[in-house]
Backbone as a chain_set.jsonl record, in Angstrom:
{"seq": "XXXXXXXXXXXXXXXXXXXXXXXXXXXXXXXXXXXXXXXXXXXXXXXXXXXXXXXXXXXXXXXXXXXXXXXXXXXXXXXXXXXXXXXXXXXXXXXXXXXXXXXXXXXXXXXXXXXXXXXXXXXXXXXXXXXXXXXXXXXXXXXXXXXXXXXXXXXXXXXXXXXXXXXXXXXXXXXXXXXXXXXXXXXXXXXXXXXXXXXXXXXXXXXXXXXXXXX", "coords": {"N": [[1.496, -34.59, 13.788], [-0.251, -36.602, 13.672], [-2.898, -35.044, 12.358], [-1.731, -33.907, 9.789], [-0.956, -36.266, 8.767], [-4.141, -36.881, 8.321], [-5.082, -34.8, 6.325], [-3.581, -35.183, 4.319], [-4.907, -37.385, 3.848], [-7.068, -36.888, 3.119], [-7.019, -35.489, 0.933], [-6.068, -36.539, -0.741], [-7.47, -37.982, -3.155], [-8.137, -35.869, -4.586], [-5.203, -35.274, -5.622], [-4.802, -37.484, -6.943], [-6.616, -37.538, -8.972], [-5.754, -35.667, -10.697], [-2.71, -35.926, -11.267], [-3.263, -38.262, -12.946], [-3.82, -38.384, -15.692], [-1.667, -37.448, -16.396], [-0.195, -39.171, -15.937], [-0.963, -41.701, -17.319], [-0.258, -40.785, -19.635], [2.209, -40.412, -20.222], [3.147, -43.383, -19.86], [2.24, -44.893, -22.088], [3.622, -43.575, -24.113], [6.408, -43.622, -23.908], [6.206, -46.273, -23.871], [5.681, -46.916, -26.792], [8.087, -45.231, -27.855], [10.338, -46.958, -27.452], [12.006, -49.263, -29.135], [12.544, -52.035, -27.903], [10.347, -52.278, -26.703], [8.544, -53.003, -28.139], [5.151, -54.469, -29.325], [4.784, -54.793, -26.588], [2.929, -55.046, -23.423], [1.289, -52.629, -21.225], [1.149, -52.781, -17.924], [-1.865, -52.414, -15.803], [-2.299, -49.193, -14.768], [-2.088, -47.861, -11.802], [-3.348, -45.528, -10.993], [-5.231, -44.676, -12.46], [-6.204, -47.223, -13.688], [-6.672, -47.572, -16.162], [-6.202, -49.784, -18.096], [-7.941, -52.28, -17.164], [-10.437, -51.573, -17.32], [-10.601, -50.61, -19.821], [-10.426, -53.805, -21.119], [-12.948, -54.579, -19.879], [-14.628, -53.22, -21.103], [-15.291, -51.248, -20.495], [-15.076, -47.546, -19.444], [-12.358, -45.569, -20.604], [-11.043, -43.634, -18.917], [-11.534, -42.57, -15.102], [-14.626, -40.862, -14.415], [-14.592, -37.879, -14.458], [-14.178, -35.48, -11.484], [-16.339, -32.931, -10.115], [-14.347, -30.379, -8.786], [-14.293, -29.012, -5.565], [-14.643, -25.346, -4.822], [-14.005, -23.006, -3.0], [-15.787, -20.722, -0.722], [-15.597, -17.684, -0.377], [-16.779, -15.541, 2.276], [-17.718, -13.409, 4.524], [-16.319, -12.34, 7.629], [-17.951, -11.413, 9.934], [-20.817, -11.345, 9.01], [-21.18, -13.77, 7.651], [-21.733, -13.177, 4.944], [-21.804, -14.295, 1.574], [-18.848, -12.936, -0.31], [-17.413, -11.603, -3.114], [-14.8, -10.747, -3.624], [-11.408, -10.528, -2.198], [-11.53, -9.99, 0.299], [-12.071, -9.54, 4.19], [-14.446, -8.656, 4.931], [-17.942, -7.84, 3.966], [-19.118, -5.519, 1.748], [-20.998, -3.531, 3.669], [-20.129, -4.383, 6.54], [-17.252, -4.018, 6.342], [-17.667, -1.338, 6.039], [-18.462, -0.643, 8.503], [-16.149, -2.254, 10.406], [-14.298, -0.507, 10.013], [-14.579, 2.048, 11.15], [-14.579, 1.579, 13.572], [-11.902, 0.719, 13.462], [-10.893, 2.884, 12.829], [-11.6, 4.593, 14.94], [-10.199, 3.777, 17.128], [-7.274, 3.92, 16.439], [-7.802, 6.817, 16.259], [-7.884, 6.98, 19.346], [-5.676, 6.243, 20.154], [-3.905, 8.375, 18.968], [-4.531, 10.634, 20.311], [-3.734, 9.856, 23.246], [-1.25, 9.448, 22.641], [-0.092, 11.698, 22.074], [-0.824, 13.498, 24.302], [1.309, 12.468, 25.906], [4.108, 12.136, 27.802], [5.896, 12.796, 26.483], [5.565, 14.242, 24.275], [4.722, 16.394, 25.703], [6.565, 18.142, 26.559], [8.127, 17.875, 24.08], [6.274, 20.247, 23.092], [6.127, 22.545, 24.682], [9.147, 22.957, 24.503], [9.136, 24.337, 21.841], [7.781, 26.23, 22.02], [8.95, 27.74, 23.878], [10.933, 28.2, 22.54], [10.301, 29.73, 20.343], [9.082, 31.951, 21.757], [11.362, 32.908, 22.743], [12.616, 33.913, 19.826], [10.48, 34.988, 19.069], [10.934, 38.103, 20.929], [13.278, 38.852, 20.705], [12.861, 39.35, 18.102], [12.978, 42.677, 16.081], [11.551, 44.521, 14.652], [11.872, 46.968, 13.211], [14.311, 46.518, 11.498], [13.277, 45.051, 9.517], [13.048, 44.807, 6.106], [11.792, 47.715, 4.254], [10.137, 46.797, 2.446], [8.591, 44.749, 2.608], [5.887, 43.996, 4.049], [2.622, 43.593, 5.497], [1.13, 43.861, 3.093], [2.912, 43.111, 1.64], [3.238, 40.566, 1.543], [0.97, 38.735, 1.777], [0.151, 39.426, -0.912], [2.386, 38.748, -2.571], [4.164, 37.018, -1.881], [2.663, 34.503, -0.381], [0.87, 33.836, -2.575], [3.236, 32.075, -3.971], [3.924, 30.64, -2.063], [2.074, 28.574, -2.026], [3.247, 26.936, -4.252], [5.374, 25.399, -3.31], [6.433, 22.561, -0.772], [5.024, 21.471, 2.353], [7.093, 20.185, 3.706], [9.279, 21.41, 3.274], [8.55, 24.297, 3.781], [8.035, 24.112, 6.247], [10.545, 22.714, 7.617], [12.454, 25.114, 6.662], [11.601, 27.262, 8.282], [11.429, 26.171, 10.908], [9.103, 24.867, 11.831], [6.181, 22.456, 12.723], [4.872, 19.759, 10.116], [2.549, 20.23, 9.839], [1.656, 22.818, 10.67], [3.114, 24.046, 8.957], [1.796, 23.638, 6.483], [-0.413, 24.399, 7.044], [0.263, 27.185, 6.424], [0.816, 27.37, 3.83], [-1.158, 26.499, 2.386], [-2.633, 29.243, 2.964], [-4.376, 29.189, 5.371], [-3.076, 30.244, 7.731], [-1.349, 33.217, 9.268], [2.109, 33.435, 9.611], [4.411, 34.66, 12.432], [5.77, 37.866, 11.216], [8.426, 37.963, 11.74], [9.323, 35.674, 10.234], [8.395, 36.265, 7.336], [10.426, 36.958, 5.334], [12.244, 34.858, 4.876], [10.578, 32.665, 4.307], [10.076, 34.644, 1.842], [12.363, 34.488, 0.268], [12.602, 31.517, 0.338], [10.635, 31.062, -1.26], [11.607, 32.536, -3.678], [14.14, 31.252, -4.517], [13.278, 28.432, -5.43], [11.875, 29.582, -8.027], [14.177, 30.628, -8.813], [15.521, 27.991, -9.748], [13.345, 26.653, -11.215], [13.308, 28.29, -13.191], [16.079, 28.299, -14.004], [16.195, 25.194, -14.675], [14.081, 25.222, -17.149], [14.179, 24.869, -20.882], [15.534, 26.931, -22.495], [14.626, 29.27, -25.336], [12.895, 27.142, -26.706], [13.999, 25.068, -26.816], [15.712, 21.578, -26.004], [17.269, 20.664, -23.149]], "CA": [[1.676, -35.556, 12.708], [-1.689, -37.02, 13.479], [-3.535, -33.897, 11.095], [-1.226, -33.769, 8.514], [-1.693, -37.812, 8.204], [-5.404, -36.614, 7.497], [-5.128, -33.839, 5.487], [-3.135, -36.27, 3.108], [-5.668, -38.692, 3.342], [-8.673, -35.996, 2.296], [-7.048, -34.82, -0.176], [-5.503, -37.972, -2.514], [-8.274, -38.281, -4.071], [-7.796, -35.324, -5.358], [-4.14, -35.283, -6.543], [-4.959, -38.819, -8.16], [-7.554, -37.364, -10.367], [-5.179, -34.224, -11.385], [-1.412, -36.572, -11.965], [-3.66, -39.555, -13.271], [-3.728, -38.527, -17.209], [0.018, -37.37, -17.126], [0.757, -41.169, -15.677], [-1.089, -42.793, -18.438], [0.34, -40.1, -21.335], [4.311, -40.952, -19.981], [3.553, -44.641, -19.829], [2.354, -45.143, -23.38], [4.589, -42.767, -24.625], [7.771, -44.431, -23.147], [6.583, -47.837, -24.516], [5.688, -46.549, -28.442], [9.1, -44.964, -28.512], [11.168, -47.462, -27.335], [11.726, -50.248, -29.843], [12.956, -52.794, -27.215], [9.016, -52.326, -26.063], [7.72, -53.818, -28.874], [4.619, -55.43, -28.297], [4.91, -55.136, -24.607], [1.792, -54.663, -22.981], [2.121, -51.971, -20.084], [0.557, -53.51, -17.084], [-2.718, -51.33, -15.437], [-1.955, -48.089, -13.891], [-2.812, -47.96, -10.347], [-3.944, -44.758, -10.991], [-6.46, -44.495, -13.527], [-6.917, -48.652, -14.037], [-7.532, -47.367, -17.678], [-6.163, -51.615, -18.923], [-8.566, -52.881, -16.727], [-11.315, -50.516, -17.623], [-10.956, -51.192, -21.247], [-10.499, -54.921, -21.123], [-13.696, -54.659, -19.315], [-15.459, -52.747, -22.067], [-15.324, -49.868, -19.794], [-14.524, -46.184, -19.885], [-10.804, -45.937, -20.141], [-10.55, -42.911, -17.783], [-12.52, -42.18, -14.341], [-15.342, -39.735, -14.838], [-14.259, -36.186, -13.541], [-15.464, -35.247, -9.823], [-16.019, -31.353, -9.934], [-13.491, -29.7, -7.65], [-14.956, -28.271, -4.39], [-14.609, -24.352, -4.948], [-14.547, -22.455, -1.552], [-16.518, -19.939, -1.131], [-14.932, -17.027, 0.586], [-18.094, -15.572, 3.372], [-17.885, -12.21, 5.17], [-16.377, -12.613, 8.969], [-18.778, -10.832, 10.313], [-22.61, -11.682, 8.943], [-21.305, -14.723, 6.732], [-22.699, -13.14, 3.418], [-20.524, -14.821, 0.605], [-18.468, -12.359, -1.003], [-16.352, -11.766, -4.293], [-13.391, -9.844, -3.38], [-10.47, -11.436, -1.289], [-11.306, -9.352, 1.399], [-12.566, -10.255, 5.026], [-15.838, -8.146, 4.941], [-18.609, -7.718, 3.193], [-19.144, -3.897, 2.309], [-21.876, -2.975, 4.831], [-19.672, -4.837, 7.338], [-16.176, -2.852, 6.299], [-17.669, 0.142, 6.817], [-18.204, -0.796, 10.512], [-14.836, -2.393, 10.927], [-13.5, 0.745, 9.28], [-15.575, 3.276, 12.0], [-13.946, 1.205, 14.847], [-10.108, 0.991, 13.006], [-10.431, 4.563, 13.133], [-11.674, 5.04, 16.528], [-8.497, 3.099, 17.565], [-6.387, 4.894, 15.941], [-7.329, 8.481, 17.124], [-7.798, 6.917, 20.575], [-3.937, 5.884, 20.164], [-2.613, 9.35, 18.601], [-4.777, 10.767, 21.452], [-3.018, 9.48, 24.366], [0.432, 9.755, 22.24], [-0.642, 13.37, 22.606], [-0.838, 13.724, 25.795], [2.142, 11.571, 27.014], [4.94, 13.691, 29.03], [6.901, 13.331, 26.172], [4.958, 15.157, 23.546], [4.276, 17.519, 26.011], [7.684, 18.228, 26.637], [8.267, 18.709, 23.046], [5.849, 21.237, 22.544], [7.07, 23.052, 25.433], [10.794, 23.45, 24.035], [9.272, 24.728, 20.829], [6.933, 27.593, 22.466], [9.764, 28.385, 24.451], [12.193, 28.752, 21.632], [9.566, 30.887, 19.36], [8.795, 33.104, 22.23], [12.302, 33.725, 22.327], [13.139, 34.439, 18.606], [9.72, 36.909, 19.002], [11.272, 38.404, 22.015], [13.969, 39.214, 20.231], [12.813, 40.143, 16.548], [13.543, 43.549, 16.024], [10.448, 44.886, 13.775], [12.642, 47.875, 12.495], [14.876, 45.517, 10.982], [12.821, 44.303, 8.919], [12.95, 45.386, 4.821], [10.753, 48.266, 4.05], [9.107, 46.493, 1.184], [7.946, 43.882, 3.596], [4.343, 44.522, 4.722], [1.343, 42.416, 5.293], [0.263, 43.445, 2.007], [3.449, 42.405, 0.475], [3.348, 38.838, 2.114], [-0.383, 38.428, 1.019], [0.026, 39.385, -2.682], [3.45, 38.994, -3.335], [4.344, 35.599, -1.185], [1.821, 33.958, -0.384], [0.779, 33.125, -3.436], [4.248, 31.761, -4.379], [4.004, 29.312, -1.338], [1.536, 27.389, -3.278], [3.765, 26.327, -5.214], [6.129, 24.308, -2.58], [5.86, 21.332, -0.127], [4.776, 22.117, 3.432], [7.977, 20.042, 4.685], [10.152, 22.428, 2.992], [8.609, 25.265, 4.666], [8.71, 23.375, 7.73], [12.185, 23.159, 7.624], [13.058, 26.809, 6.686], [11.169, 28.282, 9.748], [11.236, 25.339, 12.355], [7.435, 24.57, 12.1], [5.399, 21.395, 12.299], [4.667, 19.749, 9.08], [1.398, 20.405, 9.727], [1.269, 24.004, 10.577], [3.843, 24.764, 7.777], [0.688, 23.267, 5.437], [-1.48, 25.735, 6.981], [0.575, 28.492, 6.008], [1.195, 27.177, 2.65], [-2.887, 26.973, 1.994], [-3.211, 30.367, 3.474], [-5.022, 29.138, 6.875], [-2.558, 30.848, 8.82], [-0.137, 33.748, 8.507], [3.435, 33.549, 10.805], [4.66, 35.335, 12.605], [6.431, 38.535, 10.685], [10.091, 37.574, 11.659], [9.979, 34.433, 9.242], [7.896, 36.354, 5.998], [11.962, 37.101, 4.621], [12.942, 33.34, 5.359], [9.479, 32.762, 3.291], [10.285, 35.133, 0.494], [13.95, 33.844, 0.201], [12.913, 30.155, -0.327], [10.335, 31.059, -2.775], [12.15, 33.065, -4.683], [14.815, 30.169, -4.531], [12.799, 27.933, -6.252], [11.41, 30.381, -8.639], [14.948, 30.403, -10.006], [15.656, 26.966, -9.601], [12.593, 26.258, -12.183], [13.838, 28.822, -14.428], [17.108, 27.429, -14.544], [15.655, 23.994, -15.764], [13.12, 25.292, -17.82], [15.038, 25.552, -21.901], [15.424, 28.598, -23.51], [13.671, 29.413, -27.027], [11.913, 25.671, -26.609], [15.062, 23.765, -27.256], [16.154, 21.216, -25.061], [18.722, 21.866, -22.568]], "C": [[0.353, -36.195, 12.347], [-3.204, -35.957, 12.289], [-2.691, -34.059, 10.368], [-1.252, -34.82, 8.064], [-2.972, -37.327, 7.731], [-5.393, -35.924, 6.801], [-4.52, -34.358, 4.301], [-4.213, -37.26, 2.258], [-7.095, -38.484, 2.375], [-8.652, -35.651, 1.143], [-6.432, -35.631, -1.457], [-6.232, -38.374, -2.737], [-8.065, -37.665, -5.037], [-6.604, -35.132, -6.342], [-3.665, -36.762, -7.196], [-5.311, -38.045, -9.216], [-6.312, -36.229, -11.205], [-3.846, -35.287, -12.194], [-2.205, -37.79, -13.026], [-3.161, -39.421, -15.154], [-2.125, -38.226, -17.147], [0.546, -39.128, -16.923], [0.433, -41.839, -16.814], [-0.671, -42.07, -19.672], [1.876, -40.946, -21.095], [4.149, -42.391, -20.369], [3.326, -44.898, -20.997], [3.181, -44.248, -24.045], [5.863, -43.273, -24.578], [7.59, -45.639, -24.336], [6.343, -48.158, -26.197], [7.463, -45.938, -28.902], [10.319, -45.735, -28.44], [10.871, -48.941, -28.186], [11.65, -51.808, -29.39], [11.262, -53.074, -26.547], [8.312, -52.933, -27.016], [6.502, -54.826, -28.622], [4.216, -55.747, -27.07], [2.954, -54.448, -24.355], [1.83, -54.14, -21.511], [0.734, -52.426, -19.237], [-1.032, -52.235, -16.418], [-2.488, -50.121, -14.503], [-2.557, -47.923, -13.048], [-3.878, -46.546, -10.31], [-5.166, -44.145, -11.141], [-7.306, -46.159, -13.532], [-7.363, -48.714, -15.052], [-7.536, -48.661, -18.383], [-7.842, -51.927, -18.589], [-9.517, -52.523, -16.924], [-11.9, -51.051, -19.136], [-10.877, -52.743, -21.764], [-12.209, -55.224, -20.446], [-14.934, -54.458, -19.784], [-15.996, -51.475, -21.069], [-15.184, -48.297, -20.191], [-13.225, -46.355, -19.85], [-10.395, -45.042, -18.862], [-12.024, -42.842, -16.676], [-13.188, -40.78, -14.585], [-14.79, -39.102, -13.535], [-15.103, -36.195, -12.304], [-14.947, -33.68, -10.146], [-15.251, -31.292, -8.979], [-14.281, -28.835, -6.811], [-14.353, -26.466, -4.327], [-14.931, -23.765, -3.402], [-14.857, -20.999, -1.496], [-15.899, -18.606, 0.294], [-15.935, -15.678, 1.223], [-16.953, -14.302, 3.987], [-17.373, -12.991, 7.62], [-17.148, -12.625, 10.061], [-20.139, -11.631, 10.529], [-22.539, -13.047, 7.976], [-21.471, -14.845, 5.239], [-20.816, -13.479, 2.844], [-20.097, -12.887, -0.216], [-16.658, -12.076, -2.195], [-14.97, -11.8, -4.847], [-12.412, -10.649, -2.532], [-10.691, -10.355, -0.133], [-12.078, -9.949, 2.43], [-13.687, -10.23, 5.206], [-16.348, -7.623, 3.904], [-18.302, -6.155, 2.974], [-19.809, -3.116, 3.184], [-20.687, -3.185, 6.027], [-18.442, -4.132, 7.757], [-16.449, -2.089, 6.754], [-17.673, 0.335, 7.936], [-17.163, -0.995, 10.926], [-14.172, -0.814, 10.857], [-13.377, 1.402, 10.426], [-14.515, 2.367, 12.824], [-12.191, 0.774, 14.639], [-9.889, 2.102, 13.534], [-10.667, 5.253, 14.207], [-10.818, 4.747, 17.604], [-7.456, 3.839, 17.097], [-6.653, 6.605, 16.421], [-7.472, 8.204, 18.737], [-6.434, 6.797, 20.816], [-3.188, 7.239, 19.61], [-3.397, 9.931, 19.525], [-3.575, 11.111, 22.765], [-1.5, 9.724, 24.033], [0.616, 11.198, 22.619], [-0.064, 14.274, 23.416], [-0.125, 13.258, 26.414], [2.898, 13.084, 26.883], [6.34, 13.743, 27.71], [6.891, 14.58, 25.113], [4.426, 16.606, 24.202], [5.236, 18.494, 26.545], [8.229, 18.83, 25.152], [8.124, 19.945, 22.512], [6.592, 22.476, 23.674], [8.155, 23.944, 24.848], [10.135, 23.851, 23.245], [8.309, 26.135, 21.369], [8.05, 28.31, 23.302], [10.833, 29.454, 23.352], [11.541, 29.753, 20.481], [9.17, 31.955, 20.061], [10.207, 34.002, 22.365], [13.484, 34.598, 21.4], [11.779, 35.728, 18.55], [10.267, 38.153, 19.752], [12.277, 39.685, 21.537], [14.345, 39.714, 18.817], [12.389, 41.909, 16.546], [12.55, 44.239, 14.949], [11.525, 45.883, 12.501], [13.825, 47.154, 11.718], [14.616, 44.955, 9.762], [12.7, 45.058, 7.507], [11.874, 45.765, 5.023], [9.886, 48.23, 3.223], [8.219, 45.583, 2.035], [7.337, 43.697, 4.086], [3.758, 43.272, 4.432], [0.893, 42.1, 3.894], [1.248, 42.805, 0.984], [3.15, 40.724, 0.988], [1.754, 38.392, 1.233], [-0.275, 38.322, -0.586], [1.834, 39.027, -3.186], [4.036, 37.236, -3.32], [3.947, 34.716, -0.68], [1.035, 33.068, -1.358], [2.126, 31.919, -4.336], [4.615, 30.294, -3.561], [3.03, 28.316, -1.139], [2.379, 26.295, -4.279], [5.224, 25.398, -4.64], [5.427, 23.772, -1.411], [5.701, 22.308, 1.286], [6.087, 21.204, 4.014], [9.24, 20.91, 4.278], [9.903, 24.042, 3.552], [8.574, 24.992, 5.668], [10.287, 23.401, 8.279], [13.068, 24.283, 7.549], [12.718, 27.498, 7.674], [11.254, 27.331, 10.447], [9.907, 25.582, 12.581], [7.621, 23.013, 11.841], [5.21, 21.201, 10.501], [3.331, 20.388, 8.474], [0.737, 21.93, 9.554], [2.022, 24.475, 9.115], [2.248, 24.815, 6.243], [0.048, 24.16, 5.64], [-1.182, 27.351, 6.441], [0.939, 28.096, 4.268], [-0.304, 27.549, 1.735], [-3.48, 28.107, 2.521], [-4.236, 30.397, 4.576], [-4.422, 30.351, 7.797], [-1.641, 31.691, 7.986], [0.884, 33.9, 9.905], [4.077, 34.564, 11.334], [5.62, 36.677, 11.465], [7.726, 38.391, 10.962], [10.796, 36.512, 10.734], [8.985, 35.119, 7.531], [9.468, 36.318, 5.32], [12.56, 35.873, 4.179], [11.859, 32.889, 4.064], [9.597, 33.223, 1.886], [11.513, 34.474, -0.19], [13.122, 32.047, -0.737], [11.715, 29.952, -1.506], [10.82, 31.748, -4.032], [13.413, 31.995, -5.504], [14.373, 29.229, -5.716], [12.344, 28.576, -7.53], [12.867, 30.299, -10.056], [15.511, 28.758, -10.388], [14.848, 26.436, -10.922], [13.128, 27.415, -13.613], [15.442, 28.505, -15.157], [17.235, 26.117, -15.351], [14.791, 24.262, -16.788], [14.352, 25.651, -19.193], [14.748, 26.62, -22.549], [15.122, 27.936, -24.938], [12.998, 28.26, -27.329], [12.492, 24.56, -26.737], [15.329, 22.816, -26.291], [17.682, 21.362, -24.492], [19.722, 20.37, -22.97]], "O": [[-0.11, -36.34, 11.216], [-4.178, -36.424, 11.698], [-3.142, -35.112, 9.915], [-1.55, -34.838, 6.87], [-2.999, -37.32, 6.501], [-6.048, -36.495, 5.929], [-4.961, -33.958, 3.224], [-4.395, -37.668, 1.111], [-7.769, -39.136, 1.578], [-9.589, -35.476, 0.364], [-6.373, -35.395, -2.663], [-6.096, -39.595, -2.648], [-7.839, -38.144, -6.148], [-6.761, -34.898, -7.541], [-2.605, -37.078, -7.737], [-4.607, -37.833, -10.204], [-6.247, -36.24, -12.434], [-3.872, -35.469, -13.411], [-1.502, -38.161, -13.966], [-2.374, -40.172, -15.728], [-1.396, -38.845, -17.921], [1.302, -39.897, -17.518], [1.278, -42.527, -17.387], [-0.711, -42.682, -20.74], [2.386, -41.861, -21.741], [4.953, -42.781, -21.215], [4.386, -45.322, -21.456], [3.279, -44.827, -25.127], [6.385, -43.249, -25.692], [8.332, -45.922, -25.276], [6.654, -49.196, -26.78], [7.974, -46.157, -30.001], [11.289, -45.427, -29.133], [9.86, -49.624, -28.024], [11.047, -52.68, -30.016], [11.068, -54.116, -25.922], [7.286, -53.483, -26.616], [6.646, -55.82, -27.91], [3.529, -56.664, -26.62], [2.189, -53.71, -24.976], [2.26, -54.865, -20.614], [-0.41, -52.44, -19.691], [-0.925, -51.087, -16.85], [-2.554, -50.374, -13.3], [-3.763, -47.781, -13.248], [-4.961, -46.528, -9.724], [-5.881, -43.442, -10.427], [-8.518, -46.345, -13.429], [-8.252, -49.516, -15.336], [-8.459, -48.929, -19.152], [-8.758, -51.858, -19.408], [-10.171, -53.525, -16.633], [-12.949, -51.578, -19.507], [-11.3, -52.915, -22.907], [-12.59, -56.372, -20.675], [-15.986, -54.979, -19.413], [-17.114, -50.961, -21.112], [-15.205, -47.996, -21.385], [-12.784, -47.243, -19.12], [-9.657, -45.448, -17.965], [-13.185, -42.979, -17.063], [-12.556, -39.766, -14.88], [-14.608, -39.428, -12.362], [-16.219, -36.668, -12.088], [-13.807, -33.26, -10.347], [-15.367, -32.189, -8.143], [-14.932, -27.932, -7.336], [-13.388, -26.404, -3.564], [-15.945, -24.054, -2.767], [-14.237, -20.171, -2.163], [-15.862, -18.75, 1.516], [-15.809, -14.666, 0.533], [-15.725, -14.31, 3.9], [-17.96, -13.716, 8.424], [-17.16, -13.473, 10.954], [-20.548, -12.255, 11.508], [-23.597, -13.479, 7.518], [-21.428, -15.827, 4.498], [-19.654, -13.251, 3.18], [-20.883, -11.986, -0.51], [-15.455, -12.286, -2.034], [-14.326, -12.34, -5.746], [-12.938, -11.695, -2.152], [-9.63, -9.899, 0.294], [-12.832, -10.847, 2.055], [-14.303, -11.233, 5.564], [-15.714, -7.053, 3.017], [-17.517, -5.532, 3.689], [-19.316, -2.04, 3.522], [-20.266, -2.129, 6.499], [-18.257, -3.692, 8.892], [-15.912, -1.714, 7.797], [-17.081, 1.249, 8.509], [-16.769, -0.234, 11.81], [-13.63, -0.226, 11.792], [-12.248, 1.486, 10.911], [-13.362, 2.66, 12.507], [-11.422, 0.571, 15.578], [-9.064, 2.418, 14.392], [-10.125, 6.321, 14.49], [-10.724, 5.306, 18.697], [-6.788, 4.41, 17.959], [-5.792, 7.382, 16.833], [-7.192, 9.156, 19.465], [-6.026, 7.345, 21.84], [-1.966, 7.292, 19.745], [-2.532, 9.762, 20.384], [-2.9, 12.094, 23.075], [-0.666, 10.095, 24.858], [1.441, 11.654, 23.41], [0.702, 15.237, 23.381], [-0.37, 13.299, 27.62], [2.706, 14.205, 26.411], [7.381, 14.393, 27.807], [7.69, 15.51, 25.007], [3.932, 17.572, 23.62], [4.839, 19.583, 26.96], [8.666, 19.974, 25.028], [8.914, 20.638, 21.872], [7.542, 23.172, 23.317], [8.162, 25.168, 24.717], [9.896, 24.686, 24.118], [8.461, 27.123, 20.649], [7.984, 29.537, 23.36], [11.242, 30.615, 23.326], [12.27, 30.48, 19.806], [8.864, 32.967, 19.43], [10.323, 35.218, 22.21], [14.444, 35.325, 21.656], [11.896, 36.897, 18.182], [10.068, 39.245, 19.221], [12.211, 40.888, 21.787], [15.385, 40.208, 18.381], [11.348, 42.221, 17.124], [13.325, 44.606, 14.066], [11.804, 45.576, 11.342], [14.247, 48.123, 11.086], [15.466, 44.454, 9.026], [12.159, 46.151, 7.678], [10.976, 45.132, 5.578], [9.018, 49.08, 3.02], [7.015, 45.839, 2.049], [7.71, 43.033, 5.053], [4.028, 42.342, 3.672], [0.497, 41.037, 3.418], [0.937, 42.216, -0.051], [2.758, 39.912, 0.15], [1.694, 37.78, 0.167], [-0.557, 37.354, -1.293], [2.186, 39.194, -4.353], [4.251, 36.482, -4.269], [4.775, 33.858, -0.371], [0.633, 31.928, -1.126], [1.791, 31.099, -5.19], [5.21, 29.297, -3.97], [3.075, 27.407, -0.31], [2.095, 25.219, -4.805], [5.986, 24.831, -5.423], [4.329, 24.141, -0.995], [6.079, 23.475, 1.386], [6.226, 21.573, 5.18], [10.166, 21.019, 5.082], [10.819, 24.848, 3.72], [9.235, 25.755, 6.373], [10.873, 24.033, 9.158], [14.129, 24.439, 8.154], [13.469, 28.398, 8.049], [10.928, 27.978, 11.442], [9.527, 26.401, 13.417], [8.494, 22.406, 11.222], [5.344, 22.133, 9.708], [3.044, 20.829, 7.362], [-0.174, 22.29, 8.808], [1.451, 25.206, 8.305], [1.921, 25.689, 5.44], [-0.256, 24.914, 4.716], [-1.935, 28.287, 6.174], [1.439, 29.034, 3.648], [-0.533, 28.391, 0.866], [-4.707, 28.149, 2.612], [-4.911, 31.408, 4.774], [-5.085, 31.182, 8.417], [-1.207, 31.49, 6.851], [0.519, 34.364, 10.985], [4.334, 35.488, 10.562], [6.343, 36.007, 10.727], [8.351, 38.913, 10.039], [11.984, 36.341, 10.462], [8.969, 34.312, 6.601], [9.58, 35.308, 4.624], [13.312, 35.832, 3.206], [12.316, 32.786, 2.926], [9.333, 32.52, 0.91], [11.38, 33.95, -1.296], [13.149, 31.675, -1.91], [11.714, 29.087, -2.382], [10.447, 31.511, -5.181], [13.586, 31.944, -6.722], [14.967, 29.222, -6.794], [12.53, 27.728, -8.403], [12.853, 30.103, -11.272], [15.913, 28.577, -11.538], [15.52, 25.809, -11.742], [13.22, 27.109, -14.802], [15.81, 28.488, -16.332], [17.988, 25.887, -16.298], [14.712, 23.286, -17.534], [15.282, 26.42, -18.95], [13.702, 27.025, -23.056], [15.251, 26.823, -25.448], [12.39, 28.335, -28.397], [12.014, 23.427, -26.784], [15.103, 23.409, -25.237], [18.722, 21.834, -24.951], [20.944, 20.388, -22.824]]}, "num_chains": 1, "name": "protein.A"}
């Protein structure tokens, strides 16, 4: 209670000077429109003291005090700066460097806990045993490296990497690599591959209108 008593006390100076002219507009205003005021002479406003002022041969209002502008300074090295932010820009860039060294020290260790390593696990398990068990001869005789390269490959450009994620049971991440042609997957999922681009393929031709009309 003892601070917020001061912080009152620092600052009514200020919210005098700011209410002061509305007090002395209302009070002559009030006593011009009311006829019963006639005459009346409205006593000096504690505020302003504009009576007493001009009976005095004074100013009627107190001269303006500039307002104290705060100047918002860099955490860091102090330098004033423009932006609402905490650091300067030399200074950011350092915070930045050590955000981000926190952050891969933290997906790091996420990494490496027993549960992520557990994850990966079950998923090397479960792809060695869909290779195990893919059946090469099986596989459509149009279906070659070179069709995947020229035929499908280029086609999976043209969707998200969590949608091929999802059609083969990949990472989001690796699915991306096979989408930008980093990587190519195993041959048991190119079909799964061709399928959901071809999917889309009609999907856009279905929305797209015939002869230019709308649909």
């Amino acid at each position: 209670m003892g601070e917020f008593a001061v912080t009152l006390s620092e600052r009514a100076p200020r919210w005098r000077q700011a209410i002061a002219p509305w007090s002395n507009g209302s009070r002559g205003r009030f006593g011009k429109d009311s006829p019963k005021m006639a005459g009346y002479r409205a006593p000096a406003n504690r505020l302003t003291q504009s009576r007493k002022r001009i009976a005095q041969r004074g100013a009627p209002t107190a001269p303006s005090q500039a307002l104290t502008v705060l100047q918002n300074l860099c955490r860091t090295c102090g330098a004033p700066i423009m932006h609402k932010g905490i650091y300067c820009r030399i200074c950011n860039a350092e915070a930045s460097k050590e955000i981000f060294a926190k952050a891969c020290d933290i997906g790091r260790k996420a990494s490496l806990s027993g549960k992520a390593q557990a994850k990966r696990t079950a998923t090397q398990r479960r792809n060695a045993r869909a290779q195990h068990g893919w059946i090469a001869a099986n596989q459509p005789a149009w279906l070659t490296q070179e069709a995947y390269v020229t035929r499908i490959l280029p086609r999976l450009a043209e969707l998200t990497a969590s949608a091929i994620a999802e059609a083969i049971q990949v990472s989001v991440g690796y699915a991306d690599s096979i989408r930008k042609g980093k990587v190519h997957p195993h041959a048991r999922v190119w079909e799964k591959l061709a399928e959901l681009a071809a999917s889309r393929r009609i999907n856009e031709q279905s929305r797209t209108p015939k002869n230019g009309g709308s649909s």
